[in-house]
KOLRO-800428 format. One line per 10 residues: number of its first residue (from 1); for each residue x, y, z of C-alpha. Coordinates in nm, 4 decimals, padded with zeros to 6 digits. Layout:
<pts>
NUM> X:Y:Z ~ ...
</pts>
This chain:
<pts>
1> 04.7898:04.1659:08.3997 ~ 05.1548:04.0181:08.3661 ~ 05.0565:03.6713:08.4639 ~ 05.3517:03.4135:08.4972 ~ 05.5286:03.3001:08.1736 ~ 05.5479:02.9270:08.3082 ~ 05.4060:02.8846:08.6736 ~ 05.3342:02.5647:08.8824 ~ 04.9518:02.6045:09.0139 ~ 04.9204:02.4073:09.4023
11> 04.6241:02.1803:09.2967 ~ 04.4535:02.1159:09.6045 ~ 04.5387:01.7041:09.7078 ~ 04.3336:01.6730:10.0641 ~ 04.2301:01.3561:10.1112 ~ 03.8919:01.4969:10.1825 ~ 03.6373:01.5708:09.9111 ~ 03.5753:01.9081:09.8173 ~ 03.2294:02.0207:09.8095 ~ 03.0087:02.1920:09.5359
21> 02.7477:02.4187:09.5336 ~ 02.4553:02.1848:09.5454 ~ 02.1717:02.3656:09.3112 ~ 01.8307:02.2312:09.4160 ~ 01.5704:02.3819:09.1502 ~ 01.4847:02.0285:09.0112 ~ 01.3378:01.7622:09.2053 ~ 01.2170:01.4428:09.1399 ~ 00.8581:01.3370:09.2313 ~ 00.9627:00.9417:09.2483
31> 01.3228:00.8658:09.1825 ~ 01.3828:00.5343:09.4297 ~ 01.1473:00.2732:09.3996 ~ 01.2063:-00.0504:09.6408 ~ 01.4472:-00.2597:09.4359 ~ 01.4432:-00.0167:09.1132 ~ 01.7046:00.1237:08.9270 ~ 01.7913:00.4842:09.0614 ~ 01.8162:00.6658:08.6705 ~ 02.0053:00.9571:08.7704
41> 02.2981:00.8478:08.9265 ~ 02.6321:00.9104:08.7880 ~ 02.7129:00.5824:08.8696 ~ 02.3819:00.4003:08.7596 ~ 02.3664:00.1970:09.0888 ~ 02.0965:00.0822:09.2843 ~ 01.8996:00.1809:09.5602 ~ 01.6403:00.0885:09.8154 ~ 01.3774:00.3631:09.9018 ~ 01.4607:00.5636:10.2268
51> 01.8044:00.4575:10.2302 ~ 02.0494:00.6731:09.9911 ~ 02.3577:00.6016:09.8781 ~ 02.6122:00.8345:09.7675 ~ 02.7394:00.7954:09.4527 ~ 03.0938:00.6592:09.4551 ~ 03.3936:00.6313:09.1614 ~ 03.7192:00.4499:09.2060 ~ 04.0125:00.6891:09.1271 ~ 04.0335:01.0757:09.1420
61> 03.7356:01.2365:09.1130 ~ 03.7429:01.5306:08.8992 ~ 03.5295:01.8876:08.9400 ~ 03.2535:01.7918:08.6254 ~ 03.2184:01.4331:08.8757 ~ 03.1564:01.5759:09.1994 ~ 02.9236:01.8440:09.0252 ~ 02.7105:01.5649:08.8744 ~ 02.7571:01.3525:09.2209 ~ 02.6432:01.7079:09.4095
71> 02.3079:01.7608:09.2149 ~ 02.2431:01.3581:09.1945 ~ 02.1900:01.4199:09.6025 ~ 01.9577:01.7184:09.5635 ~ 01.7503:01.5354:09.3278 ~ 01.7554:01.2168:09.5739 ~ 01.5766:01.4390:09.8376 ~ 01.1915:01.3761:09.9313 ~ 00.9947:01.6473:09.6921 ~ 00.8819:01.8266:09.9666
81> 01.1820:01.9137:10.1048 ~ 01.3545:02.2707:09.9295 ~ 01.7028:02.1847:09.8508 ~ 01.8368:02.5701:09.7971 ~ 02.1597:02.7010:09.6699 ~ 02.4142:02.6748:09.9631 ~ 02.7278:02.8261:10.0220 ~ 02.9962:02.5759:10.1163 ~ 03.4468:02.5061:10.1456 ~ 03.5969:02.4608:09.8457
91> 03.9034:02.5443:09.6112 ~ 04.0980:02.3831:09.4049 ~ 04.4473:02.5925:09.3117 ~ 04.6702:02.8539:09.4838 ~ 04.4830:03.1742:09.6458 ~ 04.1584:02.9163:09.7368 ~ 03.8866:03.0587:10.0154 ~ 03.5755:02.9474:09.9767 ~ 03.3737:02.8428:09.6807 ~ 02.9938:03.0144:09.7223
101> 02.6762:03.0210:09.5485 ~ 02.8316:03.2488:09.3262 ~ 03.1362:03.2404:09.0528 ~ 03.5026:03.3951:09.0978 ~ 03.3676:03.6726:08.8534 ~ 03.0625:03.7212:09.0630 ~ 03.2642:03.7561:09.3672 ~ 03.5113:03.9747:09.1809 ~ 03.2699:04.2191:09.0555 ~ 03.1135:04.2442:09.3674
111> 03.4236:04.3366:09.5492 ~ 03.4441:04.5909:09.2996 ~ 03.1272:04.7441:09.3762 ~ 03.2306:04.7617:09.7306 ~ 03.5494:04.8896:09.6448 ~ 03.3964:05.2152:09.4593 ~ 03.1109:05.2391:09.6405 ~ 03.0596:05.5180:09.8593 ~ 02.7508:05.4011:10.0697 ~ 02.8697:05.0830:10.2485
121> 03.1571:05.2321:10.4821 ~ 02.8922:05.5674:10.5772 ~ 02.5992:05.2549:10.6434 ~ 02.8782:05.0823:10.9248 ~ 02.9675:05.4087:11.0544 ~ 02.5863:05.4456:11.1660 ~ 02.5023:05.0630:11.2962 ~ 02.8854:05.1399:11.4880 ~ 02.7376:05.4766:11.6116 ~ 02.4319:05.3362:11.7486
131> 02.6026:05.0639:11.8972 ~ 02.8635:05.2732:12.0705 ~ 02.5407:05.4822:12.1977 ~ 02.4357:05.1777:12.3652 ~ 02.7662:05.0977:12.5179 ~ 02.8266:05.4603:12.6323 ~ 02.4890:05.4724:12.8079 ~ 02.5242:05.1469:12.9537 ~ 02.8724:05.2674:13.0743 ~ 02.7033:05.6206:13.2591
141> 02.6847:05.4721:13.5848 ~ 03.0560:05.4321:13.6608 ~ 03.2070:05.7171:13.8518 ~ 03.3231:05.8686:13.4986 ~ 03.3274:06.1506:13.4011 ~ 03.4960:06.4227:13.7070 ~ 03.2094:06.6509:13.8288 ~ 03.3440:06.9097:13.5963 ~ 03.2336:06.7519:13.3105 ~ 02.8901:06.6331:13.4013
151> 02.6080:06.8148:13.2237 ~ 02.2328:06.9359:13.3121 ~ 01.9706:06.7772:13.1034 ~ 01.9179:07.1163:12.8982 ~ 02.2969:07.1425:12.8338 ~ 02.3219:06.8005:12.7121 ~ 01.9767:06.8440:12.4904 ~ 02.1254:07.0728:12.3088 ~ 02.4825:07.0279:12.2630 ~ 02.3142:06.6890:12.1256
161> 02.0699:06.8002:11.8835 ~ 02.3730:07.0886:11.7653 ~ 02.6234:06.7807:11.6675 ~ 02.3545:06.5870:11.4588 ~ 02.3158:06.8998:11.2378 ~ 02.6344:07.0319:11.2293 ~ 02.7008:06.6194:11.1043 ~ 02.4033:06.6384:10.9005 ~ 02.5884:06.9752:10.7293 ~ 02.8774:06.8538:10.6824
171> 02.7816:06.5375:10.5002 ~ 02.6461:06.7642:10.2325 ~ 02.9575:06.9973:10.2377 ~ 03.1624:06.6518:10.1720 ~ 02.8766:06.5428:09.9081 ~ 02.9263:06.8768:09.6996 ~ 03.3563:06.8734:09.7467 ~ 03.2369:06.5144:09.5604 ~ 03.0049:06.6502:09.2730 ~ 03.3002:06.9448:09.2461
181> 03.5924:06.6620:09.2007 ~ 03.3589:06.4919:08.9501 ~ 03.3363:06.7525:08.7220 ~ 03.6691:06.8419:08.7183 ~ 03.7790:06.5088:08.6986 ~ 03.5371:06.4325:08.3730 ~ 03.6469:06.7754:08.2346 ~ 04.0429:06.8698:08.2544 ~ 04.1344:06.5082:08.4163 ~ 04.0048:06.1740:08.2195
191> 03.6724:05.9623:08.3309 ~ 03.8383:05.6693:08.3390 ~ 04.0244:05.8357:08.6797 ~ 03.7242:05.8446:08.8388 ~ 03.6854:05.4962:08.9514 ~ 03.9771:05.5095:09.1033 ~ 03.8799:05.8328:09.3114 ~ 03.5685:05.6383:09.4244 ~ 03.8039:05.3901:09.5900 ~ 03.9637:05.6835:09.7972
201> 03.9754:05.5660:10.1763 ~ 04.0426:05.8928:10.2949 ~ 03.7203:06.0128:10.1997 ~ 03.5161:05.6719:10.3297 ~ 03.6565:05.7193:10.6765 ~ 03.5321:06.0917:10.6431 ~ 03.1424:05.9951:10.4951 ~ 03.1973:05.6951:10.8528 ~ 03.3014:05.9518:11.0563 ~ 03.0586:06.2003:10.9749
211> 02.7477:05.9305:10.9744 ~ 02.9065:05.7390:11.2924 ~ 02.8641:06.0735:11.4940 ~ 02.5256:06.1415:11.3927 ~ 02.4089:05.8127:11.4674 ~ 02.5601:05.8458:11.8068 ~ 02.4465:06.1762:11.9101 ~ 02.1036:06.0856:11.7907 ~ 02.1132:05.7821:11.9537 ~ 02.2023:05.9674:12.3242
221> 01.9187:06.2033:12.2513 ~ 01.6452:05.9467:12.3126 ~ 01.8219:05.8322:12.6881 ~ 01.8424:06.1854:12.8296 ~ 01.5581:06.3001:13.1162 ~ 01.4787:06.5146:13.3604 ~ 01.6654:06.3628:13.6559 ~ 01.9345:06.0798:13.4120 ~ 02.2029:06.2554:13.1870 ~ 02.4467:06.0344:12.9884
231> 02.7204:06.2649:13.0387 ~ 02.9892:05.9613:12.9561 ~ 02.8092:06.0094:12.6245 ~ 02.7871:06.3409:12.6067 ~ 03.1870:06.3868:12.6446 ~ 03.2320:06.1078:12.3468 ~ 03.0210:06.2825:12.1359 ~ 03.2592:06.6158:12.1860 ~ 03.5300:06.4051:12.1093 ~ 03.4130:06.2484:11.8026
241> 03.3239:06.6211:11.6866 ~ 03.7031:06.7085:11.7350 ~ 03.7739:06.3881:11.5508 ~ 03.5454:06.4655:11.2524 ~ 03.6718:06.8208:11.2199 ~ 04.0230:06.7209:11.2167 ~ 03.9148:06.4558:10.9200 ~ 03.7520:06.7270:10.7497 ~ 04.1103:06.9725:10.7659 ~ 04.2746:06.6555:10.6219
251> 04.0381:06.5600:10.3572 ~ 04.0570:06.9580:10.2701 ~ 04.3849:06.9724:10.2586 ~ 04.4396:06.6623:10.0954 ~ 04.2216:06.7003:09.7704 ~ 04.3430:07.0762:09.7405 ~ 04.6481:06.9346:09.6706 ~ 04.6145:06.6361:09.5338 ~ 04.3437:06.7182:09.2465 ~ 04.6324:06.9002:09.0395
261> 04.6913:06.6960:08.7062 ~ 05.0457:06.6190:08.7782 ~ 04.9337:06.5006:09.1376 ~ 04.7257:06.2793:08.9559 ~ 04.9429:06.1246:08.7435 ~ 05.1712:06.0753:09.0234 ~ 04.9232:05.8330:09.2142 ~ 04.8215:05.6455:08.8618 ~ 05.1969:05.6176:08.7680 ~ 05.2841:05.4504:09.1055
271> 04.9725:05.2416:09.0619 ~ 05.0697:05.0880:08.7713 ~ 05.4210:05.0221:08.8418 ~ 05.2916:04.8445:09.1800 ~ 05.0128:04.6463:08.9776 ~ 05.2559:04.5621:08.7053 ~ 05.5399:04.4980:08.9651 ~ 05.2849:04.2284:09.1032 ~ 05.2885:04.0684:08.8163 ~ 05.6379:04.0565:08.7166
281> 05.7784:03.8718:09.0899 ~ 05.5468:03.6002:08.9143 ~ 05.7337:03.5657:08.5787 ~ 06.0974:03.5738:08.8051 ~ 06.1411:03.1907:08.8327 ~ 05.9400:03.0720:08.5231 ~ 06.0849:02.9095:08.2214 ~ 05.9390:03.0004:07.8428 ~ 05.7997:02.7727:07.6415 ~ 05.9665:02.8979:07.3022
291> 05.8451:02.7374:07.0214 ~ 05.7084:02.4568:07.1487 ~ 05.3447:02.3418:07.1321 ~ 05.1452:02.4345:07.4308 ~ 04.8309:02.2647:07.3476 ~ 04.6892:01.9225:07.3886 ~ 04.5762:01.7614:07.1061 ~ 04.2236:01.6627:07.0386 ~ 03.9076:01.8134:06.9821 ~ 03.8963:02.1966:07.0605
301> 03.5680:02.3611:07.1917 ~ 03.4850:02.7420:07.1908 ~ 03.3121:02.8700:07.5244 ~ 03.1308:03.1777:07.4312 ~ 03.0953:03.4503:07.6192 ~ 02.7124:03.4835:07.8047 ~ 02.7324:03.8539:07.7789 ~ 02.9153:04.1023:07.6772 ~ 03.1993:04.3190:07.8823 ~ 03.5324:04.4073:07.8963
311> 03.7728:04.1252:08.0545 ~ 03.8743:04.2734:08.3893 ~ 04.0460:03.9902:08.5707 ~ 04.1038:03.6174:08.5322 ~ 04.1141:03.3102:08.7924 ~ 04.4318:03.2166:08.6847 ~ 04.4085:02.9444:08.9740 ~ 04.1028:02.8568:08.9413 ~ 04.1757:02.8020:08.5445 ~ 04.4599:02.5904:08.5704
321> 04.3107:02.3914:08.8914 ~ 04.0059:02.3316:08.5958 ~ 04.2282:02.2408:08.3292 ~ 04.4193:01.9856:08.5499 ~ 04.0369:01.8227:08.6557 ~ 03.9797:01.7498:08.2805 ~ 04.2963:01.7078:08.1500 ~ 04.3161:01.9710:07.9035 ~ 04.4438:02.3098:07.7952 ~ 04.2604:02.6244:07.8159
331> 04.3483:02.8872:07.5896 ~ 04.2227:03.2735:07.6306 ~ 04.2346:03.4730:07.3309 ~ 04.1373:03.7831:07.4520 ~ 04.4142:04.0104:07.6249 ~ 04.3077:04.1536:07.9579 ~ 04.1035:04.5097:07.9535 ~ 03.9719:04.3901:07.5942 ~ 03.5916:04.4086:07.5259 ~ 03.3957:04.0828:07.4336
341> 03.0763:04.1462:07.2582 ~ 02.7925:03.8812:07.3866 ~ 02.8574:03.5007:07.1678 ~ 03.1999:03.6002:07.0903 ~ 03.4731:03.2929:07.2019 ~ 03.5628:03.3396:07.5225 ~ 03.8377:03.0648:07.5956 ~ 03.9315:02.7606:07.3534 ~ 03.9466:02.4267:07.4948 ~ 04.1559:02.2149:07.3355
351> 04.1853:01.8068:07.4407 ~ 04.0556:01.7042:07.7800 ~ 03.9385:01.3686:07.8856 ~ 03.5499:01.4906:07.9746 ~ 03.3884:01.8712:07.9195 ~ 03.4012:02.1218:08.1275 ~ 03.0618:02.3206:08.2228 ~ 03.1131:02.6403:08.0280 ~ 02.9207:02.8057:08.3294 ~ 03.1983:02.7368:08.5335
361> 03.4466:02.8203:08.2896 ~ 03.2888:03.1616:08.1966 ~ 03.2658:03.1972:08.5800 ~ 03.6788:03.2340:08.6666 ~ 03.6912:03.5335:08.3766 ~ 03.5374:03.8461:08.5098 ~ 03.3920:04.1251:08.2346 ~ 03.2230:04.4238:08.3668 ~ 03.1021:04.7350:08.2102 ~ 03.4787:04.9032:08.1688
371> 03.8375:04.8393:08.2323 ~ 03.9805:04.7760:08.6174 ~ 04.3553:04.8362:08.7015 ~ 04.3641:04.4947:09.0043 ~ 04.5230:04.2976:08.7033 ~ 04.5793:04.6056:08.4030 ~ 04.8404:04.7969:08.4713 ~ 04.7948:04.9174:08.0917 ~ 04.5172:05.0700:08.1822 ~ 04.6942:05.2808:08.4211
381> 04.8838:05.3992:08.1526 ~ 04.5636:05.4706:07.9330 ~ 04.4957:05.7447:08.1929 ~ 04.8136:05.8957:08.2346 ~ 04.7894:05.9368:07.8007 ~ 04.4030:06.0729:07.8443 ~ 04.5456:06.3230:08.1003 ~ 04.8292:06.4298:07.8681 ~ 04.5909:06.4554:07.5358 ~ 04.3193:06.6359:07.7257
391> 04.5915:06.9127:07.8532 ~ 04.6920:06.9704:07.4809 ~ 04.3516:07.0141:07.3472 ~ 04.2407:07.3045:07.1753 ~ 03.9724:07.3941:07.4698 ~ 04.2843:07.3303:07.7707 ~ 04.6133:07.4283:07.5451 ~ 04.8461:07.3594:07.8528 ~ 05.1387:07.1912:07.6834 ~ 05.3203:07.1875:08.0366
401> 05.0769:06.9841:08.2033 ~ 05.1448:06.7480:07.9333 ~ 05.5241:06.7707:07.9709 ~ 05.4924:06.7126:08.3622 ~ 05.2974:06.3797:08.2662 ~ 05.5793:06.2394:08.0147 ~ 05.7488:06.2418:08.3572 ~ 05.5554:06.0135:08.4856 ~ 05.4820:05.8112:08.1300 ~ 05.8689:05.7953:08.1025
411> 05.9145:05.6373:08.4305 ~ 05.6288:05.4211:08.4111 ~ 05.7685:05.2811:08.0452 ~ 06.1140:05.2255:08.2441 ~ 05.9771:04.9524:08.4894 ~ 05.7567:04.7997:08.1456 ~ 06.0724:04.7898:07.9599 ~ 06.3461:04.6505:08.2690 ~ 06.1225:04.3122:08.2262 ~ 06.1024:04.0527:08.0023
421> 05.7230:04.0593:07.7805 ~ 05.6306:03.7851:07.5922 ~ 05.2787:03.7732:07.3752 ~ 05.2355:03.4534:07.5250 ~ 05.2055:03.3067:07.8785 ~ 05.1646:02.9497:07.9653 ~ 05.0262:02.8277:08.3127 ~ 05.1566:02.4801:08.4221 ~ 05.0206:02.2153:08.7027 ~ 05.2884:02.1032:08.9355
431> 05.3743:01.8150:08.6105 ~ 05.4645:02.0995:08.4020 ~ 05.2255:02.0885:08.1921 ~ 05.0535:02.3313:08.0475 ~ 04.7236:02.3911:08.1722 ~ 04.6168:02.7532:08.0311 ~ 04.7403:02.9807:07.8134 ~ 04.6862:03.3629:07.8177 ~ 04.7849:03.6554:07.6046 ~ 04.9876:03.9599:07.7198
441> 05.1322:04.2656:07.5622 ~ 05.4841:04.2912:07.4477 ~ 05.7301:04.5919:07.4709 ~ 05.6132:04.7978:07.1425 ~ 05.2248:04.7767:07.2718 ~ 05.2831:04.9534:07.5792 ~ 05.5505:05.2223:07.3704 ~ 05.3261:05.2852:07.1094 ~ 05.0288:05.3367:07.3973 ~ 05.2508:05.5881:07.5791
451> 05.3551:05.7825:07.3005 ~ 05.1229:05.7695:07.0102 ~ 04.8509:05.9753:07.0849 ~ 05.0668:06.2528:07.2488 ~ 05.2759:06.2593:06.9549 ~ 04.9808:06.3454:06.7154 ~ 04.8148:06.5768:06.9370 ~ 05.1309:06.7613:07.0309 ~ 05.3147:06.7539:06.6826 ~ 05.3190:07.1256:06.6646
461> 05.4253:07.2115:06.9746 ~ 05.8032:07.2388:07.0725 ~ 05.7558:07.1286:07.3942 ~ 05.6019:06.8136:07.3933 ~ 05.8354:06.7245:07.0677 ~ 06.1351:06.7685:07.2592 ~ 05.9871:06.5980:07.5439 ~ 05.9327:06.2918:07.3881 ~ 06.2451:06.3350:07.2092 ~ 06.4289:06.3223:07.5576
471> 06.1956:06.0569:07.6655 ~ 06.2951:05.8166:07.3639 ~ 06.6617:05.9155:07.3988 ~ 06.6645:05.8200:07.7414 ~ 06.4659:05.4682:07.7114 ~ 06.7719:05.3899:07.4492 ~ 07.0187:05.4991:07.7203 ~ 06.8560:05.2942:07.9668 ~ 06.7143:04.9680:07.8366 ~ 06.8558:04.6869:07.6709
481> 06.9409:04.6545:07.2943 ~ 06.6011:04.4126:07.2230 ~ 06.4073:04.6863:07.3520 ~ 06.5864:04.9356:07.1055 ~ 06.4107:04.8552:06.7305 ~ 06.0638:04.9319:06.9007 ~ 06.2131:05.3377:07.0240 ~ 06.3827:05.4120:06.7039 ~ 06.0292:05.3445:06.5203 ~ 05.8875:05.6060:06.7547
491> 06.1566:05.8002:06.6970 ~ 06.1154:05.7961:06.3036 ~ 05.7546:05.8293:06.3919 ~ 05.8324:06.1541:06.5573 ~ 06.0908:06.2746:06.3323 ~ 05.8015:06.2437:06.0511 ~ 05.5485:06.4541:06.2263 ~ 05.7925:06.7457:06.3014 ~ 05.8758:06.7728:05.9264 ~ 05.4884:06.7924:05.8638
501> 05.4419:07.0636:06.1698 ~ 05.7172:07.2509:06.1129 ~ 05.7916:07.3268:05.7525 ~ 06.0633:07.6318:05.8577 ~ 06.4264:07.4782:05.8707 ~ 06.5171:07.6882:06.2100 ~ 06.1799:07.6291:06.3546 ~ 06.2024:07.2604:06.2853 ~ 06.5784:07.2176:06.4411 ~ 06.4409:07.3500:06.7718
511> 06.1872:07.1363:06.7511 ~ 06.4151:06.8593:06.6694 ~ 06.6295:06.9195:07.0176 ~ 06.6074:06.7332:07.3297 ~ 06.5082:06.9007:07.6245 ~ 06.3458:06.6916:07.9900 ~ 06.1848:07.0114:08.0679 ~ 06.0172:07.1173:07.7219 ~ 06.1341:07.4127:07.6785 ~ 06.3802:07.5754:07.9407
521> 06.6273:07.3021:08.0561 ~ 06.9610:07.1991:07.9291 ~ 06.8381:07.1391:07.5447 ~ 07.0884:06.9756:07.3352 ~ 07.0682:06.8123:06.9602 ~ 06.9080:06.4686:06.8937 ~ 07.1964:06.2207:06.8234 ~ 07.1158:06.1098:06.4660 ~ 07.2183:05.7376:06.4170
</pts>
């Protein structure tokens, strides 16, 4: 993620009370008694049975206050009446929908499962095919179709029963094209590739397609008799044959292609540079905080994490929006994509003029199980290095492949490096001041992440040495002078492991030589100095 350096979070100002998720596991058995004191209100007032009051506070109300003020009227209910977990409008910050039963990182993660799963969009396809069958039968008794195309009961029986199992066969043609991209995904490609290959949307309209004429077709079968034919049906079905064929051609066609390492790389490359162009239209307009203290002064408490998990996103919003509701500074120190082992400090709080529920907190920081690219674009660039390394293992050797990535690396590292990094990013409300605080990667992390790896596992081979060579060369060419000290380490780095690989003098000056190809193009000596 390359959040904004300083950025002005929209805290939500309606005149109208948010709402909370009311939780209604505890109840009272006799909280209001006629003139008593009602213990449990935030605001310690009193109350006559069968009559409630809300609670009330003069001023702004902040999030921990309405929370309290939100369960004080669940317990306040009669005992026998089941106050459950509802879902109802609320956000404070930029980006707001609605708050529900569960957290941002709940929400998150579950878009995520939708997002890779390959079940959901096949389960609408059916409920739309079945529906459609319903509509098309319904339809039958207009004067559609001609003559020509009306059919006998036999005819339509089995053309029919012939589309749900061709649909039924091609399903598990698709299924093993799946099982055959998986393995050679895990084996010449990189794992970590895979989830985004589950997100393909190509493929989900195929597995809809596919289940959305089955569901159809089987649904007609049940309407046709003796003497009643749904031949409006009948000639829909044909169709969505035609369409699921020409789906299948393109899917084909598509993944022969498009499976190729280089391919590959291509698609995680522009990935990266979209996700990590995202982030830098937010840093435009921002102004740095150098040097200065970010962080409010007073007590600082550690929310640990409930569970382990690598961090995957944050609710930068929804972070700032709670910092600005207790006054205080929240400060990450975890970068994104890093994992968290279960009790480890998950975000510092540091002043604040009441606490914030560290359920909450913990809630606007998703961690799942691995790395996600929505707000990583360096983990984009951990595949495009997996996919480089695993070409120049022993078991691959294909030192091209791995040249034909550096492409794609190099490119990728131009975008990182045209922007300004800082290790530090500060999130302001709309008084400037600063409300969280969040760690990022500088310049060097991403260059030694692109290069390090390939550059030990390619040291003796002349192609991927001059590669990176060229690749260093032209990073000095075409970034600015700040960016400079971090290259000419790598390239000291690199001029190191060539002396080690290649102990020959002539052997070692061709490796020393720049060439964008490898081996091949227009080579030419490394300018020393």
């Amino acid at each position: 993620m390359v959040p904004s350096v300083v950025t002005r979070a929209a805290v939500c100002r309606s005149p109208i009370r948010p709402w909370f998720s009311i939780n209604g596991d505890a109840f009272i058995k006799s909280l209001l008694s006629p003139g008593g004191r009602t213990p449990d209100r935030p605001d310690g007032g009193r109350d006559v049975r069968g009559s409630l009051v809300q609670p009330t506070q003069k001023g702004p109300v902040g999030p921990a206050e309405r929370v309290r003020q939100s369960h004080w009227w669940c317990r306040a209910l009669h005992p026998s009446f089941h106050c459950p977990t509802v879902a109802v409008p609320c956000r404070e910050g930029k980006g707001a929908g609605m708050r529900s039963m569960m957290s941002w990182a709940s929400v998150f993660r579950l878009r995520q499962y939708a997002k890779s799963s390959l079940w959901i969009a096949p389960l609408f396809g059916m409920a739309l095919g079945v529906v459609l069958a319903e509509l098309a039968i319904a339809a039958d008794g207009v004067d559609w179709p001609p003559s020509g195309w009306r059919y006998s009961a036999t005819t339509a029986s089995g053309v029919l029963s012939a589309i749900v199992g061709a649909m039924v066969a091609l399903l598990g043609f698709v299924v093993t094209i799946g099982v055959l991209v998986i393995q050679q995904a895990t084996g010449a490609l990189s794992p970590r590739y895979m989830r985004l290959w589950y997100r393909d949307r190509l493929q989900k309209t195929v597995l809809a397609t596919f289940t959305g004429t089955f569901a159809f077709a089987f649904s007609l079968l049940r309407s046709i008799e003796s003497n009643s034919v749904p031949d409006f049906g009948v000639t829909l079905a044909g169709a969505a044959v035609a369409v699921s064929l020409l789906l299948l051609l393109v899917y084909l066609n598509r993944f022969t292609h498009n499976l190729r390492p280089v391919a590959i790389a291509d698609l995680v490359g522009r990935m990266g540079e979209g996700v990590f162009a995202r982030g830098a239209m937010e840093v435009g307009a921002s102004a740095p905080h150098d040097g200065e203290s970010v962080t409010a002064h007073g007590p600082v408490t550690l929310i640990r994490s409930p569970h382990g998990g690598a961090i995957q996103a944050f609710d930068v919003a929804g972070l700032v929006a709670a910092g600005v509701g207790h006054d205080c500074t929240f400060v990450v120190p975890h970068l994104i994509g890093d994992y968290v082992p279960p009790g480890a400090v998950l975000v510092e709080v540091h002043g604040g003029t009441s606490a914030p529920d560290p359920r909450h907190v913990t809630g606007l920081i998703a961690l799942g199980a691995e790395r996600t690219i929505e707000q990583d674009p360096a983990f984009a660039l951990r595949i495009l290095v997996d996919i480089a390394i695993r070409a120049l293992s022993p078991a691959v050797n294909d030192p091209t492949t791995a040249v034909q990535v550096l492409n794609h690396i190099e490119s990728f590292l131009t975008v990182i490096g045209s922007a300004r990094l800082r290790d530090r990013y500060v999130m302001t409300d709309d008084r400037d001041r600063p409300r969280l605080v969040l760690h990022g990667r500088d310049w060097e992390d991403y260059l030694q992440l692109a290069v390090s790896e390939i550059r030990d596992y390619g040291a003796t081979s002349t192609q991927i040495c001059r590669r990176l060579r060229a690749l260093l060369d032209g990073l000095l060419e075409s970034l600015l002078a700040v960016q400079h000290p971090a290259v000419e380490t790598q390239l000291k780095l690199l001029d190191q492991s060539v002396e080690r690989a290649f102990p020959d003098p002539d052997r070692r000056a061709v490796a020393q030589w720049t060439d964008r190809q490898g081996i091949g193009g227009r080579s030419r000596p490394h300018r020393w100095g």
